[in-house]
Residue, then its C-alpha position, 0 to 999 in steps of 0.5 A: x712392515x720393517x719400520x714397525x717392528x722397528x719403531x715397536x722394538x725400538x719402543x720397548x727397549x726405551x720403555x724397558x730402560x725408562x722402567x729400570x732407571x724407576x725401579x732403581x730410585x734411590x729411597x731418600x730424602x727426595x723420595x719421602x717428600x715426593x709422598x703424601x701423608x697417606x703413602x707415608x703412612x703407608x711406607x712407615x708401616x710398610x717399613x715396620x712390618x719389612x722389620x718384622x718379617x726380617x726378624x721372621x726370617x732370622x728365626x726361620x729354619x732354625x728348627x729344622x737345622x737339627x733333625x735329631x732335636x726335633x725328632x726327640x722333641x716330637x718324642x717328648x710330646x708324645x711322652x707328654x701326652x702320655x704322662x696325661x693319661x700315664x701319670x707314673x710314666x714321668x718317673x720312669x727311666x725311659x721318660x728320664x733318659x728321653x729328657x735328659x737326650x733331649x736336654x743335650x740336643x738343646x744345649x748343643x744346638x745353642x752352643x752351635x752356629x745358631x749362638x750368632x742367630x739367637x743373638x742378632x734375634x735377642x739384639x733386634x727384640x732389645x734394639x725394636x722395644x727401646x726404639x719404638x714401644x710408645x712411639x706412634x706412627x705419626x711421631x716417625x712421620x713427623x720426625x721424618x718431615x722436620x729431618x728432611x726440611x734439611x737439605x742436607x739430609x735429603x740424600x741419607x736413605x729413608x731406612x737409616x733416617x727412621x733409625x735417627x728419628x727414632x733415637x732422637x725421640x728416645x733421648x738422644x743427646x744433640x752431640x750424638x745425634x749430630x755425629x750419627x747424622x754427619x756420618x749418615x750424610x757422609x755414607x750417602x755420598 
């Protein structure tokens, strides 16, 4: 009985560790060819849905970073709706000063912190529709497939290789584009 506690721990620690050297897989050039067509497919929209929801994320909370902003906000709709049913109550001085209150809260807010995040989310909509608008799943593949016919690049990580596919099907000049890929290979190590 000892030998199987023995033999099972013993199994379960060289599985335990088998499983931790896979989950630590380097995504790279290797990696990409191991796929086939459907799971790299399946990885380039895997990718670009991760870029969206990356991008969700840096918009995530942010209104509920100022309590005062929404609640004012919630007041104006309410003021709104009122205005509907009201039409002289848009020219009041309450419905004014309401909208002058929240006027400020808006501007303070963009003046904050926030200034950081509002341009990361304005550098990833400029970055993501001068990179992939026209650009079919399919070209990435392809772009991916030529640039990891060289061994060189094998061991530059899929996630930076899209970027240099992508800005060599926008245009990128050959003596950018190989500055870019001896600096990727350099930081792959």
């Amino acid at each position: 009985m000892k030998y199987i506690i023995v033999a099972l721990l013993l199994m379960f620690i060289i599985c335990s560790v088998a499983n931790a050297e896979q989950d630590t897989r380097k995504i790279d050039g290797d990696y990409w060819r191991s796929l086939d067509e459907t799971q790299q497919l399946s990885h380039i929209a895997g990718f670009i849905e991760g870029m969206h929801l990356g991008n969700i994320f840096t918009y995530s909370g942010m209104e509920h970073e100022n309590p005062d902003l929404d609640r004012v906000g919630k007041q104006v709709d309410r003021a709104n709706k009122r205005i509907g049913i009201d039409p002289e109550f848009g020219t009041s001085k309450e419905y004014t000063n309401l909208i002058k209150l929240y006027i400020k809260l808006q501007d303070e807010f963009l003046a904050d912190k926030k200034q950081d995040r509002i341009d990361g989310i304005i550098a990833f909509d400029t970055m993501y529709d001068f990179l992939l608008i026209n650009v079919s799943d399919e070209q990435i593949i392809d772009g991916l497939n030529e640039f990891y016919n060289d061994f060189e690049n094998r061991s530059i990580r899929v996630h930076m290789a899209v970027s240099l596919v992508l800005r060599q099907i926008k245009g990128g000049s050959e003596e950018f584009m190989e500055s870019l890929i001896e600096a990727a290979r350099r930081d792959s190590g």
